[in-house]
C-alpha positions in Angstrom: 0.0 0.0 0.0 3.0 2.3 1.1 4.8 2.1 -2.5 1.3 2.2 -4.3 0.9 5.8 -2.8 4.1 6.6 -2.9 4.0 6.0 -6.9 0.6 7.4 -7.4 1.9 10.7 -5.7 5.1 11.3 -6.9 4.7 10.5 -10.5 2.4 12.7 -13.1 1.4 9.4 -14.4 1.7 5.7 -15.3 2.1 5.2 -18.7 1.1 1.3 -20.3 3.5 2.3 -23.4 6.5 3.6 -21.6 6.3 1.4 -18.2 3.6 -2.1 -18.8 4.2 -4.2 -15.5 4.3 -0.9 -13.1 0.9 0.1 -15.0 -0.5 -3.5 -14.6 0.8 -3.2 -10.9 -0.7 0.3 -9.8 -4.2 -0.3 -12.0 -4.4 -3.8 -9.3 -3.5 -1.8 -6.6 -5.0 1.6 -7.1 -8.1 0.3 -4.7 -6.5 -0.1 -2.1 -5.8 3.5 -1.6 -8.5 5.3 -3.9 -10.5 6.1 -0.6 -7.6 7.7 1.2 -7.0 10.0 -2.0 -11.0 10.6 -2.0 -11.3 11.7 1.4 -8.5 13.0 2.5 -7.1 14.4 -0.4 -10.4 15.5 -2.5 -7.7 13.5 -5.8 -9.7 12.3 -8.6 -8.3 8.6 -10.2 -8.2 8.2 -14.1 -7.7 4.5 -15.0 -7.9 4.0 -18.7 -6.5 2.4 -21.6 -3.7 4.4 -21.9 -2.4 5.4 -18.4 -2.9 5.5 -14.5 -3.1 8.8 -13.0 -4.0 10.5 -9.8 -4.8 14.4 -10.6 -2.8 15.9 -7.7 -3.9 19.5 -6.3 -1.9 21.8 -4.1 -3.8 23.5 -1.3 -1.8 26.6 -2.5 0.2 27.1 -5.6 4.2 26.8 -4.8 6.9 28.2 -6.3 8.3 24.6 -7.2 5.0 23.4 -8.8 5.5 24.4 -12.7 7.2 23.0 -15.4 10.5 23.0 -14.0 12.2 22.1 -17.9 10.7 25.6 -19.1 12.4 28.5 -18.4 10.3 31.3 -20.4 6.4 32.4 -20.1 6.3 31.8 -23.9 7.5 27.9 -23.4 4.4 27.5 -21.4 2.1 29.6 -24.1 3.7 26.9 -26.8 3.3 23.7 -24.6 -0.4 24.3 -24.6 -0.6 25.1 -28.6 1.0 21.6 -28.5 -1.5 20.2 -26.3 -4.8 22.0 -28.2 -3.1 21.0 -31.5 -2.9 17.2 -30.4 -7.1 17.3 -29.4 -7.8 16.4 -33.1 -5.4 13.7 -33.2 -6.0 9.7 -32.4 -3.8 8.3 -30.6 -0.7 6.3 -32.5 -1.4 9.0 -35.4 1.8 10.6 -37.0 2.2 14.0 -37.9 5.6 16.0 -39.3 7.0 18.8 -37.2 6.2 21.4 -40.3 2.2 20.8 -39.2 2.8 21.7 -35.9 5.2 25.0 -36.3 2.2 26.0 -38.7 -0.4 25.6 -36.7 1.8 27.5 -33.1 2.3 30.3 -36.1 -1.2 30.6 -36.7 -3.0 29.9 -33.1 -0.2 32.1 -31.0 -1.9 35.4 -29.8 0.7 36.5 -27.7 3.4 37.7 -30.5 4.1 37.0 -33.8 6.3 33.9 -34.6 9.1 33.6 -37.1 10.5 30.7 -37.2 13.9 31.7 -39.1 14.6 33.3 -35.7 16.6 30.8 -33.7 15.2 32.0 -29.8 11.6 30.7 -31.0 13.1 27.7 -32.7 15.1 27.2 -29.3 11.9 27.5 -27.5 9.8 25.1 -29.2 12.4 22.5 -29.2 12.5 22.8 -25.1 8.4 21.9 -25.2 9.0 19.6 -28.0 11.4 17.6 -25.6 9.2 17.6 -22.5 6.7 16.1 -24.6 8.5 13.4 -25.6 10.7 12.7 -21.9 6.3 12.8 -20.5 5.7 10.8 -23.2 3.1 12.6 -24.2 5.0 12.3 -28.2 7.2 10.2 -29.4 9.8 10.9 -31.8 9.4 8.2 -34.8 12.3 10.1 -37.0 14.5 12.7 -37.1 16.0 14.8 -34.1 15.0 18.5 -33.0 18.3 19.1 -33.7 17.9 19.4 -37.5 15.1 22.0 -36.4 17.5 23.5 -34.3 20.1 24.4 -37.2 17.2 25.3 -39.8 13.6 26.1 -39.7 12.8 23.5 -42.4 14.5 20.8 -40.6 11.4 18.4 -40.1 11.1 15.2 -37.6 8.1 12.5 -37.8 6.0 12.6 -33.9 3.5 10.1 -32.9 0.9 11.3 -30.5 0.5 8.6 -27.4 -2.6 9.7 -26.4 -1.4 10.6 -22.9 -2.0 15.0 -24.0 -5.5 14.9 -23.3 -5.4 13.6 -19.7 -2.3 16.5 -18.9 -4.7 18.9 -18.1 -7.1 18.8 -15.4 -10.9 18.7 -16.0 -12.3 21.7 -14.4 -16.5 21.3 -13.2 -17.6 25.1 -14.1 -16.6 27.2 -17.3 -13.1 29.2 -16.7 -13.4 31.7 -19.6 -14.2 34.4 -17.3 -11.4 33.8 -14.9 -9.2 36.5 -14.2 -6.6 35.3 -11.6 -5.2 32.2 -10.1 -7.8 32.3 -6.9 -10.3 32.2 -9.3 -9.1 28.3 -10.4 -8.6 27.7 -6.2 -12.3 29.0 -5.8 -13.4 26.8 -8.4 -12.6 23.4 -7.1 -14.4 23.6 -3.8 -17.5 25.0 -5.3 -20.0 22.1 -4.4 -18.5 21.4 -0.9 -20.4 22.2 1.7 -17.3 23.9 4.0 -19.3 23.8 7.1 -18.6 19.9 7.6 -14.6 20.3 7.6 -14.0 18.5 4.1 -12.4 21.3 2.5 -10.2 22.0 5.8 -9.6 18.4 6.1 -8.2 18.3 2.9 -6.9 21.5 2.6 -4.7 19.9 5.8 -3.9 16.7 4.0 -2.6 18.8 1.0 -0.4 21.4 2.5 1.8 17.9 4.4 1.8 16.0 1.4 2.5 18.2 -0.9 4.5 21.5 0.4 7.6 21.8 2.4 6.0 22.7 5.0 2.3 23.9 7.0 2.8 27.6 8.5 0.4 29.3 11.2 -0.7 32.3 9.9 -3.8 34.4 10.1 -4.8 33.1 7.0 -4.3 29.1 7.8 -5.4 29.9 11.3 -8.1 27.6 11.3 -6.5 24.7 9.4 -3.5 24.7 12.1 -6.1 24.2 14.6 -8.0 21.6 13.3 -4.3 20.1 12.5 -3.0 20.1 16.5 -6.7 19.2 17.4 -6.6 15.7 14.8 -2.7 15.5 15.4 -2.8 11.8 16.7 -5.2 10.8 14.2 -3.5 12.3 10.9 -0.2 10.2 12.4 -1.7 7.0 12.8 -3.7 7.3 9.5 0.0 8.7 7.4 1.6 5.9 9.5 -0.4 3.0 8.2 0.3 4.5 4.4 3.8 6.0 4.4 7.2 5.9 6.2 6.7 9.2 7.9 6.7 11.3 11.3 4.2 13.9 11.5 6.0 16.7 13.9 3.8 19.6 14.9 5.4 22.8 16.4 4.1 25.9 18.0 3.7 27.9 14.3 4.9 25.1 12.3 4.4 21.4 10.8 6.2 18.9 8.8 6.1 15.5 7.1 9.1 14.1 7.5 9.8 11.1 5.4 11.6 7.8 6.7 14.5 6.7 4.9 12.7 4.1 2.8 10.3 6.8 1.2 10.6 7.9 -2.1 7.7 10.1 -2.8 8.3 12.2 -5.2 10.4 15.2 -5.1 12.0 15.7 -1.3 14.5 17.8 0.2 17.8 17.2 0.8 18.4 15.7 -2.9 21.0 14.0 -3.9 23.3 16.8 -5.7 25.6 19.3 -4.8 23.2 22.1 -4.7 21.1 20.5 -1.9 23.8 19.9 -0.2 25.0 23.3 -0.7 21.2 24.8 1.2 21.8 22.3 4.0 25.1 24.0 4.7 23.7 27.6 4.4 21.1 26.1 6.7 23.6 25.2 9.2 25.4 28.8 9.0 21.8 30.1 9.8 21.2 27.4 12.6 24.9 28.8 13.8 23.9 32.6 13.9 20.6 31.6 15.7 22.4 30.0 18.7 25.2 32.5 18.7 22.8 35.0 18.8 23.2 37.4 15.6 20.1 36.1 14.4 17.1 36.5 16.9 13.7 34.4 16.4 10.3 36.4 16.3 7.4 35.0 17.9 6.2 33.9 14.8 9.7 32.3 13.9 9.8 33.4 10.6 12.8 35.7 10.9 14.1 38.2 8.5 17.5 39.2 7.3 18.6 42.2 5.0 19.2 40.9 1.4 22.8 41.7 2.1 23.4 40.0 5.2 21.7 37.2 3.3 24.2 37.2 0.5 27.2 38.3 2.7 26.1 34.3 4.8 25.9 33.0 1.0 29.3 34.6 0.4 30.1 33.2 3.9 29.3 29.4 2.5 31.4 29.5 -0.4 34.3 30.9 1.2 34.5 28.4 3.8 33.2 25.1 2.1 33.7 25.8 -1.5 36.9 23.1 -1.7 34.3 20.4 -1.1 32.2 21.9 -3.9 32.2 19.8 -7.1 34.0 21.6 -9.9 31.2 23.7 -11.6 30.4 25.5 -8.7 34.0 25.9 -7.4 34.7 28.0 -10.5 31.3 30.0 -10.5 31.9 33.8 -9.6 30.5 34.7 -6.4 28.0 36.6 -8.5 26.6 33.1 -10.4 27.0 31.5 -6.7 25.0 33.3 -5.1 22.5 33.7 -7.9 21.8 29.9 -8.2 21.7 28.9 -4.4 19.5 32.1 -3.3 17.2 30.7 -6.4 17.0 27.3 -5.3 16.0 28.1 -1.6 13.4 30.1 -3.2 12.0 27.2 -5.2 12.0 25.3 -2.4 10.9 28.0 -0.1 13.8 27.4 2.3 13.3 31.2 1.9 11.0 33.8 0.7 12.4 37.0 -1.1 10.4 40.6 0.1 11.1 44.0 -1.7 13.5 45.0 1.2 14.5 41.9 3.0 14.8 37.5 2.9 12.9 35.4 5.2 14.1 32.3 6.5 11.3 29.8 6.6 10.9 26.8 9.6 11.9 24.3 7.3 15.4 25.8 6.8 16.2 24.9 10.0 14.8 21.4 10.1 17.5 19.8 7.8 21.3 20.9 8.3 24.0 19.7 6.8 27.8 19.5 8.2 31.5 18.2 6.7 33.0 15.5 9.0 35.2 17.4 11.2 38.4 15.7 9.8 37.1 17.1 6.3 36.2 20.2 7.6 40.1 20.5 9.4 41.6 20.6 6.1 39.1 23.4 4.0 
């Protein structure tokens, strides 16, 4: 039951094509935990011919939850021309790369596309990618590459299928949206709120699926009903997952066992984890020294310069056990790329005049051996 939720949750999907016997394996076992995704969650299951998916929901967006492979607003604008072109394909039917440029050309409001112009070229060919490493496509001949040197260069896709199960079905018409509340609104429309379901899985939600669960004046109410149900949520996450619930005074967090791999976690296994865990410890150093004092709300804040200066502070100290790339980045690029990645993570939070170090920086810190440390 443990690895059946572990998979459902940290994968977008199952596909038959691209993985048979795990698709076979979670289609058996998806009943077994289709009423704690229900319930607790409010996660719809799509079992079908072509894939197994659970349609995962933050209670909040986060800033880790896009497309992590796209780097520009027009990336995303092309992904769904992609997706809108593909509705009025079967699935296994081929189609040249010339179609699709044509039909992005034609459909793209936002600016006008040439495709002799190598930055849009570059663009597609990022989406283009993604759809195939999703397997939403498959490439059946040719490379993006010859796209990449000309604009005539063509390559023969096959659509899976998998595009029209990417996006969520929404309940109510969203053509009169106008911000991102408006889609969180949407979901909970025909729940009644006064029997707990949305807090419940609001709750659920924020552990499973964030760093971390915050008391604030606007989650008020779902840390109380959190510290209220905390034996039960523990027993119930207990029986599921390799996990310790740990509640504090103005924080919570999930913290998984050794022996669970759900999804995306922190510390990862690369160098710029381990590079946060050591800021993490400089920041855990300042506290108990004293620079560094804790508000009541233990959120505390440091001028963007004193953040940088500790970042600075890092690299100096620890930079010989650094791998190579990052040993020979300028403290610019350094500083750049770790303050970025503690914002994705929300290790930290970036305000117009100052950082804030979040709970969960302090949770997870990360030390040399001291032998090691004796010779840097």
């Amino acid at each position: 039951m443990a690895r059946t939720l572990e998979t459902l949750l940290g994968r977008r999907w199952i596909l038959k094509a691209r993985d048979r016997e795990l698709y076979y394996q979670m289609r058996d076992e998806i009943g077994t935990v289709r009423k704690f995704l229900k319930e607790k969650l409010g996660y719809q299951v799509i079992v079908n011919q072509y894939l197994v998916k659970v349609e995962k929901l933050p209670a909040k967006p986060e800033n880790w939850m896009g497309i992590l492979e796209f780097s520009e607003p027009l990336q995303y604008v092309f992904f769904c021309l992609v997706l809108m072109f593909l509705e009025d394909k079967d699935a296994e039917e081929q189609f040249v790369l010339s179609e699709l440029t044509e039909f992005v050309q034609a459909q793209c409001r936002s600016e006008q596309i040439d495709w002799t112009v190598y930055t849009y070229r570059r663009h597609l060919i990022r989406v283009l990618k993604y759809c195939v490493s999703c397997g939403i496509l498959n490439v059946d001949d040719g490379s993006e590459e010859s796209f990449a040197r000309e604009y005539t260069g063509e390559v023969l896709y096959e659509n899976t299928g998998a595009s029209r199960y990417f996006m969520r079905n929404f309940t109510q018409d969203i053509m009169g949206y106008t911000n991102p509340e408006d889609f969180e609104q949407e979901e909970w429309i025909d729940i009644d709120e006064d029997r707990g379901i949305v807090r419940r899985q609001r709750v659920y939600r924020r552990l499973l699926m964030s760093m971390g669960m915050y008391r604030t004046e606007e989650t008020e109410e779902d840390f109380a009903y959190l510290r209220n149900k905390r034996n039960l949520l523990q027993d119930e996450l207990d029986e599921l997952l390799d996990c310790t619930l740990e509640v504090h005074r103005n924080g919570a967090f999930l913290i998984l066992g050794e022996g669970c791999r759900m999804g995306r976690c922190f510390p990862e296994e690369h160098t710029l984890s381990d590079i946060a865990l050591l800021v993490n410890q400089l920041i855990v150093s300042q506290i108990e020294s004293g620079k560094l004092a804790v508000p009541p709300d233990e959120q505390i804040h440091m001028p963007k310069e004193a953040f940088r200066a500790l970042l600075g502070e890092c690299r100096e100290r620890f930079g010989k056990g650094f791998i190579k790339s990052y040993r020979e980045m300028t403290s610019a690029e350094f500083c750049r790329t770790v303050w970025a990645y503690m914002t994705e993570l929300e290790l930290i939070t970036e305000h117009r005049d100052d950082v804030e170090i979040r709970m969960a920086a302090g949770k997870v810190i990360g030390r040399y051996p001291e032998e090691f440390e004796a010779q840097i």
